[in-house]
N, C-alpha and C positions, 0 to 999 in steps of 0.2 A: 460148274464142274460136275453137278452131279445128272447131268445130261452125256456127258461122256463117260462116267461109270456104266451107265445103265445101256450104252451102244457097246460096250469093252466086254459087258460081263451079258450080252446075247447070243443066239446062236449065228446072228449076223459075222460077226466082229472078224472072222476068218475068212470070210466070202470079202470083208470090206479092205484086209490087208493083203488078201492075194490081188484084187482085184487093182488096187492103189500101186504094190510094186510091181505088179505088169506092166500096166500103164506108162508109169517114171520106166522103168528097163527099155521099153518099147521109143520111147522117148529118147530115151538115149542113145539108141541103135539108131533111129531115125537122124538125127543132128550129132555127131559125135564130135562135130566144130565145139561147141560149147565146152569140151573138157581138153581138147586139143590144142584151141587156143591161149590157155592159161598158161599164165608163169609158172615154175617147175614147185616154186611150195603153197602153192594156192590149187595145183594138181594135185599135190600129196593127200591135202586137205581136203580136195572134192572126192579123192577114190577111198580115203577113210569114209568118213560119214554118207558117201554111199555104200559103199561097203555094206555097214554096221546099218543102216536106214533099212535098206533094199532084204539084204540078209535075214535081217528081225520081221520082214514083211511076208518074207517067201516062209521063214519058216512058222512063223503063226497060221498062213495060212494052208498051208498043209499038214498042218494039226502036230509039228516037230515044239509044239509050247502048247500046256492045257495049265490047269488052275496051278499044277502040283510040278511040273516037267516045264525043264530049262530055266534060263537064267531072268529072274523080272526083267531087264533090260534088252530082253530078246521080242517082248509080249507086248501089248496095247497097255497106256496110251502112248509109250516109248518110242516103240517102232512105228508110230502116225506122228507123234513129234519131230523123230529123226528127219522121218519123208519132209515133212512139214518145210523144214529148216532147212534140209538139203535143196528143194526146190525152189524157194528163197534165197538161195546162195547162188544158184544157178543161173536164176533170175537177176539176179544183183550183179554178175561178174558179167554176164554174155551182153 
């Protein structure tokens, strides 16, 4: 764990969550089967926690969360968990 403190609290860590919800965003503009397909509360459930995943990615990485600003749940390692999970799930359902 303490290998991910020390990526969390670099000058990385914004470059690494911009870069991770492009990517998932880009992804999902590409195959939009994957959330289209799903049953209506297994949809509810992929557009929350992307939502909330994607959201805490973009805004970490354009600097909308620093040590003091926004909500911890917005910030690293949350918002790399959220991705984490959601892509997992997407994985899992598709």
């Amino acid at each position: 764990m303490e290998h991910v403190w020390r990526i969390v609290d670099s000058r990385l860590a914004p470059w690494v969550s911009l870069l991770a919800a492009a990517l998932l965003a880009f992804w999902l503009l590409a195959y939009p089967d994957t959330v289209r397909s799903l049953a209506w509360p297994a949809r509810v459930a992929t557009v929350v926690l992307g939502s909330w995943s994607l959201g805490g990615g973009f805004a970490h990485g354009v600097g909308l969360t620093g040590a003091h600003k926004g909500p911890s749940w917005l910030r690293p390692p949350w918002c790399w968990g959220g991705m984490a999970v959601f892509v997992a799930w997407l994985f899992w359902v598709s």
